[in-house]
GUBA-871912 format. One record per residue (C-alpha): residue in three letters; x negated, y negated, z. Coordinates in steps of 0.25 Angstrom, whole numbers, plus 2048, in hexadecimal, padded with zeros to 3 digits. Example, Ala and Ser with C-alpha at 12.3 -4.5 7.8 and 13.67 -1.06 7.14 Angstrom:
% residues 2
<pt rest="ALA" u="7CF" v="812" w="81F"/>
<pt rest="SER" u="7C9" v="804" w="81D"/>
% end
This chain:
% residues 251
<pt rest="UNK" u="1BC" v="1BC" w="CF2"/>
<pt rest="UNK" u="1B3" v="1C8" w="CF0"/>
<pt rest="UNK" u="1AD" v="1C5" w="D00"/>
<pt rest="UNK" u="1AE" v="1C7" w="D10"/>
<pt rest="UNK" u="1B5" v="1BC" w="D18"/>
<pt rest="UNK" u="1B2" v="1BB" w="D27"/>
<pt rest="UNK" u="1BA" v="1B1" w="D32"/>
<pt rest="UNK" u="1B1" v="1B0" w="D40"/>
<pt rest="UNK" u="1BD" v="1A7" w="D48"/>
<pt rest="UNK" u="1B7" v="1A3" w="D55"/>
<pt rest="UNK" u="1C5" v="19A" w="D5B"/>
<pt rest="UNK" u="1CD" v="1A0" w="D63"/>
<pt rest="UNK" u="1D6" v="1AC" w="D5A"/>
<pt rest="UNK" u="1E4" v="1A6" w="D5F"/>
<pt rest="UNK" u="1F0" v="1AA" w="D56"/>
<pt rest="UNK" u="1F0" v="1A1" w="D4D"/>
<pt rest="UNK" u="1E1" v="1A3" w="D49"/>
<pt rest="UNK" u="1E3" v="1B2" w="D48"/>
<pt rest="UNK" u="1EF" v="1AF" w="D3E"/>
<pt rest="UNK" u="1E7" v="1A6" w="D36"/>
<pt rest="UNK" u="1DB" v="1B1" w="D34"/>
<pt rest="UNK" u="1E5" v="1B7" w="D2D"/>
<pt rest="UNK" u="1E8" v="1AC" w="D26"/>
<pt rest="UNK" u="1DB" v="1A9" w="D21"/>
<pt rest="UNK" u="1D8" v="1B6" w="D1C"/>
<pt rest="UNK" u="1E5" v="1B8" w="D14"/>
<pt rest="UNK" u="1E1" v="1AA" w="D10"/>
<pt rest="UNK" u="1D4" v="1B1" w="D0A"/>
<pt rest="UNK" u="1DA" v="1BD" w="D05"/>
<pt rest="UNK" u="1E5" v="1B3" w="CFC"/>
<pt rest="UNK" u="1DA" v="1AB" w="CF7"/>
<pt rest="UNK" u="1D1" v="1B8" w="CF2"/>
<pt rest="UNK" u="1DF" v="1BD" w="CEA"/>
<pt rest="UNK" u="1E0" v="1B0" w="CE4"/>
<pt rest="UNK" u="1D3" v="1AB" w="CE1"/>
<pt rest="UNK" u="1CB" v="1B8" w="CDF"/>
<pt rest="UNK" u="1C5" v="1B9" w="CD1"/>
<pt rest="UNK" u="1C2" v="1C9" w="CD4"/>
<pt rest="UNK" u="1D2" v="1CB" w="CD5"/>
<pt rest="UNK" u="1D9" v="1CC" w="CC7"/>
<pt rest="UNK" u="1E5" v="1C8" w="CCB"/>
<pt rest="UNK" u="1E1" v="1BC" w="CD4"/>
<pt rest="UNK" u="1E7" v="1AE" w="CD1"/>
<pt rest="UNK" u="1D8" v="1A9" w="CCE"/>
<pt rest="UNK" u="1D6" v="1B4" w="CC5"/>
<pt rest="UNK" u="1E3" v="1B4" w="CBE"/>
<pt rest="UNK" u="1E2" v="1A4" w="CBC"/>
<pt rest="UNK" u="1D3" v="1A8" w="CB5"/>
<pt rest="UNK" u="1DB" v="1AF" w="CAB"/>
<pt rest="UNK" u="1E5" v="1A5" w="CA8"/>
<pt rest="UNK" u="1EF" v="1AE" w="CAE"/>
<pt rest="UNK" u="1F4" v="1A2" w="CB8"/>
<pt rest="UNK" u="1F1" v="196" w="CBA"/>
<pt rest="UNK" u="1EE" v="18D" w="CC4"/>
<pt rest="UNK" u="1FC" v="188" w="CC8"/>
<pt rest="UNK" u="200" v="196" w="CC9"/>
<pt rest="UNK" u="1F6" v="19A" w="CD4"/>
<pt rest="UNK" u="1F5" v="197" w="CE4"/>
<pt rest="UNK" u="1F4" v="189" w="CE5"/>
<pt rest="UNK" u="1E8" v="18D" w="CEC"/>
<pt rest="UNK" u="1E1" v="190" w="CDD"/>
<pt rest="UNK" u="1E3" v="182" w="CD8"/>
<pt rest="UNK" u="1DD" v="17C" w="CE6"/>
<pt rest="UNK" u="1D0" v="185" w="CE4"/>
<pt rest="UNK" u="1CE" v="182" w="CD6"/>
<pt rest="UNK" u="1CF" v="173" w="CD9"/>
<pt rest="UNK" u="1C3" v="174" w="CE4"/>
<pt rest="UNK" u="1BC" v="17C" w="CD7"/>
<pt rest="UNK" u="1BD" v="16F" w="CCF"/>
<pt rest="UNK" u="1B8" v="168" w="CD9"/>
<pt rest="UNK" u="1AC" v="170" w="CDC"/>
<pt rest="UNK" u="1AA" v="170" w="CCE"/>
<pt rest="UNK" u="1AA" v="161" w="CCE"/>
<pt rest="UNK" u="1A1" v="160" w="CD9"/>
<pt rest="UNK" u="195" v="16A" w="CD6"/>
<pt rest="UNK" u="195" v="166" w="CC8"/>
<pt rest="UNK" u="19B" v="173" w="CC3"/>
<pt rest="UNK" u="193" v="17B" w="CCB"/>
<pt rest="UNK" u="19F" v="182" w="CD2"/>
<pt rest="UNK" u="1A8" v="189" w="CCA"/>
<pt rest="UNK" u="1B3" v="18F" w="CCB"/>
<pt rest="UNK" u="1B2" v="197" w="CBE"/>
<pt rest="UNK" u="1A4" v="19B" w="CBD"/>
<pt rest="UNK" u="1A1" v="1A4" w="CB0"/>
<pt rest="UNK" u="1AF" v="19D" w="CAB"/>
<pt rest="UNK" u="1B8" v="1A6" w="CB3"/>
<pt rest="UNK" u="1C1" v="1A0" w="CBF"/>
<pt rest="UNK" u="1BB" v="1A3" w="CCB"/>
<pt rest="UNK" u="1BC" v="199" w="CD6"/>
<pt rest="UNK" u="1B6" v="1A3" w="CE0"/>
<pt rest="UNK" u="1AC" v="197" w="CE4"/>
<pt rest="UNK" u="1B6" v="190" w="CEA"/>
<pt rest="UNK" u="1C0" v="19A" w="CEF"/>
<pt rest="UNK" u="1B7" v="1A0" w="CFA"/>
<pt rest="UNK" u="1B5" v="194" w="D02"/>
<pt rest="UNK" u="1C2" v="18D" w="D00"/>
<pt rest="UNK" u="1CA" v="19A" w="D05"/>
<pt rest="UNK" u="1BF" v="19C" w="D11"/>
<pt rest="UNK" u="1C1" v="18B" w="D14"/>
<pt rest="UNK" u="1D1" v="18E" w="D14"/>
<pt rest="UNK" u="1D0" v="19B" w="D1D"/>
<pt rest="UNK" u="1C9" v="190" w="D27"/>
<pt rest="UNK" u="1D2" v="188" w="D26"/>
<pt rest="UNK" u="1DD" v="191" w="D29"/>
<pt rest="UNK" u="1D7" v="195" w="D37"/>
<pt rest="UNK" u="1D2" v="188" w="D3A"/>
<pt rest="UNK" u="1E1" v="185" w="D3A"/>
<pt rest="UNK" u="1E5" v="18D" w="D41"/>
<pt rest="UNK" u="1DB" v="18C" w="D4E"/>
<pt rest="UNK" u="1D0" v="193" w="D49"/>
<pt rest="UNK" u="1C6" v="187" w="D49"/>
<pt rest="UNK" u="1B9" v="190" w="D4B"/>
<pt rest="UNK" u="1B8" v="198" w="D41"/>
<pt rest="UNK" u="1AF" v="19D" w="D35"/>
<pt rest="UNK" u="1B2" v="1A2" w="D27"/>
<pt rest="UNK" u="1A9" v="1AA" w="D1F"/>
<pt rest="UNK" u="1AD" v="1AC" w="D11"/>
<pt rest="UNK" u="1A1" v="1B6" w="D0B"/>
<pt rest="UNK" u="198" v="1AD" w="D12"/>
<pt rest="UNK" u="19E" v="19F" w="D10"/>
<pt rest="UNK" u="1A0" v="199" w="D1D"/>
<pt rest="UNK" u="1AC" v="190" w="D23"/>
<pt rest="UNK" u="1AB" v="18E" w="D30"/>
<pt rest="UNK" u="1B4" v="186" w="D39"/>
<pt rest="UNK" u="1AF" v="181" w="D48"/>
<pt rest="UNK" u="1A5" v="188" w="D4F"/>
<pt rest="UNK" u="1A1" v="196" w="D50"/>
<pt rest="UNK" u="1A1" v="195" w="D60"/>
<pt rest="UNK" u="1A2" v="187" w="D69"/>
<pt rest="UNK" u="197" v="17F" w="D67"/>
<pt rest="UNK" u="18F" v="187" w="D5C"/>
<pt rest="UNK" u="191" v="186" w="D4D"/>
<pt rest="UNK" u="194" v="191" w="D43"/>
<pt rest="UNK" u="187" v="196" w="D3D"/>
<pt rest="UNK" u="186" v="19B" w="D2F"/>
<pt rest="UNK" u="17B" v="1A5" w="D29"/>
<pt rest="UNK" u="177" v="1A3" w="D1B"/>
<pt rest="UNK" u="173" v="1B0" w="D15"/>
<pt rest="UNK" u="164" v="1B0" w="D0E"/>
<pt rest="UNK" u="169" v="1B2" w="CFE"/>
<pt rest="UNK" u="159" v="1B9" w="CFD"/>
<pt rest="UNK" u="158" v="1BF" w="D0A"/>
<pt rest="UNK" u="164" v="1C9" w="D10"/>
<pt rest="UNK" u="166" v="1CA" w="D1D"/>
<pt rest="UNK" u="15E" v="1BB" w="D1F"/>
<pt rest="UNK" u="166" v="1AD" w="D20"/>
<pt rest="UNK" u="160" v="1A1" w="D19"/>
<pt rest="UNK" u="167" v="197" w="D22"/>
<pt rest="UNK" u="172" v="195" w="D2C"/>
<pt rest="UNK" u="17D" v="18C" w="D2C"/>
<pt rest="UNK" u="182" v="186" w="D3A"/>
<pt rest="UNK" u="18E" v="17B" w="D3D"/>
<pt rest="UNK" u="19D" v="17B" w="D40"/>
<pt rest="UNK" u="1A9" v="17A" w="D35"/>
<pt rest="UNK" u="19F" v="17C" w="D29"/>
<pt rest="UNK" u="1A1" v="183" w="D1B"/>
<pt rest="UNK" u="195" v="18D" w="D17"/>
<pt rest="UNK" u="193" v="192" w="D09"/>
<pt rest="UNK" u="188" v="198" w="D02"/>
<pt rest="UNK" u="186" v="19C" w="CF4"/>
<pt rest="UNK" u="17B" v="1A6" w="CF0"/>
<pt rest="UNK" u="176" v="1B2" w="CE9"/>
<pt rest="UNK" u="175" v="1BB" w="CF6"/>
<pt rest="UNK" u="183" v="1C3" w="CF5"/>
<pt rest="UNK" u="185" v="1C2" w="CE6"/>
<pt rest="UNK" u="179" v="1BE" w="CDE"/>
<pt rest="UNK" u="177" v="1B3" w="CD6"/>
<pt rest="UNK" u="187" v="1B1" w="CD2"/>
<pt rest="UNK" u="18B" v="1A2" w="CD3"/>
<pt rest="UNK" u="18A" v="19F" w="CC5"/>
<pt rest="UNK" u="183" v="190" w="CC2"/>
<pt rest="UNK" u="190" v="18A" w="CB8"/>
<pt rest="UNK" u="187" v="182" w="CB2"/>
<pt rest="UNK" u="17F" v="18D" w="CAD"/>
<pt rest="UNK" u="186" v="198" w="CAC"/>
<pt rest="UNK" u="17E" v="1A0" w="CB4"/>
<pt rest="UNK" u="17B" v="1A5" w="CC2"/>
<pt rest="UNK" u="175" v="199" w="CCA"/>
<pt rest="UNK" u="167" v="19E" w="CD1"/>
<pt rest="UNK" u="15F" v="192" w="CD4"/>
<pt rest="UNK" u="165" v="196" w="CE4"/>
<pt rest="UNK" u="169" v="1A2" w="CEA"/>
<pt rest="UNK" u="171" v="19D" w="CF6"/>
<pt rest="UNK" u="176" v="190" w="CFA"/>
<pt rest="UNK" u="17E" v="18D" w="D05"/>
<pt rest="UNK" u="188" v="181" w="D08"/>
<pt rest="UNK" u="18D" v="17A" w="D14"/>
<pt rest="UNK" u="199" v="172" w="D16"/>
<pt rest="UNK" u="1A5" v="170" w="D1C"/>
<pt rest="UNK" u="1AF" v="177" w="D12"/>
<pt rest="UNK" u="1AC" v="184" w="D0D"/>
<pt rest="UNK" u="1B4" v="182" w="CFF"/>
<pt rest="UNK" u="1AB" v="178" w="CFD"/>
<pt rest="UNK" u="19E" v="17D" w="D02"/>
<pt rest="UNK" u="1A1" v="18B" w="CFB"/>
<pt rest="UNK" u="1A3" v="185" w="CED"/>
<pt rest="UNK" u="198" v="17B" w="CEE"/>
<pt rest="UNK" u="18F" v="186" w="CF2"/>
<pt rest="UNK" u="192" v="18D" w="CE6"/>
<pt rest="UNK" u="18E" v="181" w="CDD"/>
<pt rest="UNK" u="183" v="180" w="CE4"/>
<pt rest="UNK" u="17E" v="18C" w="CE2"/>
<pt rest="UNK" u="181" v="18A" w="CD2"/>
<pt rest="UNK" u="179" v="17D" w="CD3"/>
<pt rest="UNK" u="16C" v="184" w="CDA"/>
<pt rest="UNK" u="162" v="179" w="CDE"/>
<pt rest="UNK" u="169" v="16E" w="CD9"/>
<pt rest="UNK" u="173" v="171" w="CE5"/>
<pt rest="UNK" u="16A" v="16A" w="CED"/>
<pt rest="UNK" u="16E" v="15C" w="CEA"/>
<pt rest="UNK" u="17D" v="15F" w="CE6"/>
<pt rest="UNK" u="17F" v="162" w="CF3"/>
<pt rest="UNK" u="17C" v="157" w="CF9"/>
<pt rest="UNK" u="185" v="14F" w="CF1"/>
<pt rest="UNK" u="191" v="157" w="CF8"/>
<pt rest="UNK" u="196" v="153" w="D05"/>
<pt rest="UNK" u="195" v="15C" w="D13"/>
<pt rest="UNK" u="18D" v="168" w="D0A"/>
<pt rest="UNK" u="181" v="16C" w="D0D"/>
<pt rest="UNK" u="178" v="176" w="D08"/>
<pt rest="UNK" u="16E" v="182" w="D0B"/>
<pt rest="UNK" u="167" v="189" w="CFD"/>
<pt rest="UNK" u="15E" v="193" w="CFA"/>
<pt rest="UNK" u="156" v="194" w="CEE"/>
<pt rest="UNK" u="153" v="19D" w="CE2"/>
<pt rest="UNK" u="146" v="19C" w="CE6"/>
<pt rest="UNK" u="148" v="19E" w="CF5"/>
<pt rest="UNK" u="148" v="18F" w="CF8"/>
<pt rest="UNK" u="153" v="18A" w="D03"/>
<pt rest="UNK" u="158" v="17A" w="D03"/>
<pt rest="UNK" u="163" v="176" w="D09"/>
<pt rest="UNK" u="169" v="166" w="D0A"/>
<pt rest="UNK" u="165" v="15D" w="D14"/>
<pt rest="UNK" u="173" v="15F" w="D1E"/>
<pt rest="UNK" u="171" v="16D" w="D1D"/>
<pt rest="UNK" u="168" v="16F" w="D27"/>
<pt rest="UNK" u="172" v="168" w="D31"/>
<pt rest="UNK" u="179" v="175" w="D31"/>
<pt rest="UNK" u="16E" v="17E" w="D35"/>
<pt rest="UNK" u="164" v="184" w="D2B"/>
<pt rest="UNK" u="15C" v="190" w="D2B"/>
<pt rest="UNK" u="151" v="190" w="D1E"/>
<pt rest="UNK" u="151" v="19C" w="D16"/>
<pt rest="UNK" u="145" v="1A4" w="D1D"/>
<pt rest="UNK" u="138" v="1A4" w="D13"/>
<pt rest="UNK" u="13E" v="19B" w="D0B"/>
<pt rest="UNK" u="13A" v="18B" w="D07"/>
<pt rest="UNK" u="144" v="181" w="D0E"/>
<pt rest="UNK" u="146" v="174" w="D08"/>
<pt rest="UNK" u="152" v="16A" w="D0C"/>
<pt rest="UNK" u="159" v="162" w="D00"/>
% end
């Protein structure tokens, strides 16, 4: 999936935790050869081509499709899963295979733990008894700064922006690169979902403000093109930190 993966586990590493570490990253391994667009010979890639079709992938394939139509449905085709017309359900991949790599330890004991997924977050319990995990948002303007912190237990963190890759989430409805924000973070209870909204989100710019709010358990954290922050009202419940130098203004 083109980044680094990271697991902090904080119960107790018995053997059926250590065997499902293993697990979960064989888990995420699979998923990159099947869904990874940069691999020729992937099933994603070869289905783009016509070269299979769905039936003759991993079931998996058809399940993460069907969650792409839904996000489609539910951003008002903000989310895609074939942005400049090619098949690419990355959007979606990343957090539904970080979610199920949870999942996987949580089974087996492992009921504090945190995933990190090139910087979207599933984390499970708590990172020690009595304190929540806490999250650092990167400043997409400012390296080395955070523009806010993210604190609670069993959350999902995702943030979309320009500060790893540029201006590359393509607007569908325009065609073109979306710029009217240059990070926005999400936070909910399930990192597939959280991961693709945030994506739409991004996509919609400003107009994100009161979509968002229309979906259930998400909250959000942005910062503007033009060095603005807002976030939605139940953000704040999570722990905030402003964006130094910047205006703050809640939705």
């Amino acid at each position: 999936m083109g980044t680094v993966f990271s697991f902090a586990v904080r119960s107790e590493p018995t053997r059926a935790v250590t065997r499902a570490m293993a697990d979960a990253v064989a888990w995420l391994h699979r998923v990159d050869a099947v869904f990874s667009p940069y691999r020729t010979h992937s099933q994603i890639s070869r289905l783009g081509r016509g070269e299979l079709t769905v039936g003759q992938c991993d079931q998996e394939v058809a399940e993460v499709l069907d969650l792409c139509r839904t996000a489609t449905r539910t951003s008002g085709g903000r989310f895609s899963s074939t942005p400049g017309g090619r098949l690419d359900p990355s959007g979606m991949v990343k957090g539904w295979a970080v979610e199920r790599a949870s999942q996987i330890l949580y089974e087996a004991g492992a009921r504090h733990h945190c995933l990190n997924g090139g910087g979207d977050i599933q984390a499970r319990g708590e990172a020690a008894p009595g304190r929540p995990w806490s999250v650092g948002v990167a400043h997409p303007l400012h390296p080395g700064d955070l523009t806010t912190v993210v604190r609670g237990r069993d959350l999902a963190v995702a943030t979309s922006g320009t500060a790893e890759r540029g201006h590359h989430i393509v607007d569908p409805h325009s065609g073109r690169p979306a710029t009217g924000l240059v990070s926005i973070t999400l936070v909910g209870r399930h990192l597939t979902e959280v991961d693709a909204m945030a994506t739409a989100a991004f996509a919609m710019g400003d107009d994100a403000r009161e979509w968002i709010q229309s979906l259930d358990g998400i909250e959000a954290f942005a910062v503007t093109a033009d060095v603005r922050v807002w976030w939605t009202p139940g953000f704040a419940e999570h722990g905030l930190i402003p964006a130094r130098g910047s205006q703050s203004e809640a939705a």
